[in-house]
N, C-alpha and C positions, 0 to 999 in steps of 0.2 A: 504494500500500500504506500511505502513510504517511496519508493521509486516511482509510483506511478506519480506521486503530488509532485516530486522533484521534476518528471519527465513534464507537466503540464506548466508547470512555472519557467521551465527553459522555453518551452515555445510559446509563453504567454509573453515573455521577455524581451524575445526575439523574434517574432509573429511581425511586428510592425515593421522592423529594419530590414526583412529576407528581400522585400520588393526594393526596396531603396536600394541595397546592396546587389542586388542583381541587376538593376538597370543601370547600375554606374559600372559596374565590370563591364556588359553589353557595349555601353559608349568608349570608354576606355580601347577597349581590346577589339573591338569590330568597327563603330561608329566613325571614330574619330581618326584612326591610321586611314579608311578610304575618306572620308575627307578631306585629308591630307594630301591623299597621291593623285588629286583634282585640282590642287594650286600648281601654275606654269611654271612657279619658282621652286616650289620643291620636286618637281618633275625635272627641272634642269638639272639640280643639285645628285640628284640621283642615277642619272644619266655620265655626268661627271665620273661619278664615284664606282661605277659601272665600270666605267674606262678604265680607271687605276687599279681595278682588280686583278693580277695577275693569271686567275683562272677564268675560264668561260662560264659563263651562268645562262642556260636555255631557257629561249622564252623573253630574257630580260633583251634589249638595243633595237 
């Protein structure tokens, strides 16, 4: 019984934050690098660094 009050208070605690903490991973880690690789300036920058890379990378020039 005592596990189970422990188990409902964990997710009475952290029930609010799973949504907030999931949508800001989402932006972070998906969102926001393709919005990124859509400015002409970091498209340059990257193209650049493409170059300087000693090995071939398929797909990327």
């Amino acid at each position: 019984m005592t596990e189970e009050k422990e188990q409902k208070g964990f997710l009475k605690k952290f029930g609010k934050w799973a949504p907030i903490i999931g949508v800001a991973w989402i932006v972070l880690n998906i969102v926001l690098p393709l919005a990124l690789l859509r400015i002409p300036a970091v498209q340059k920058v990257l193209v650049v660094l493409e170059n300087k890379l000693p090995f071939d990378l398929p797909g990327i020039g």
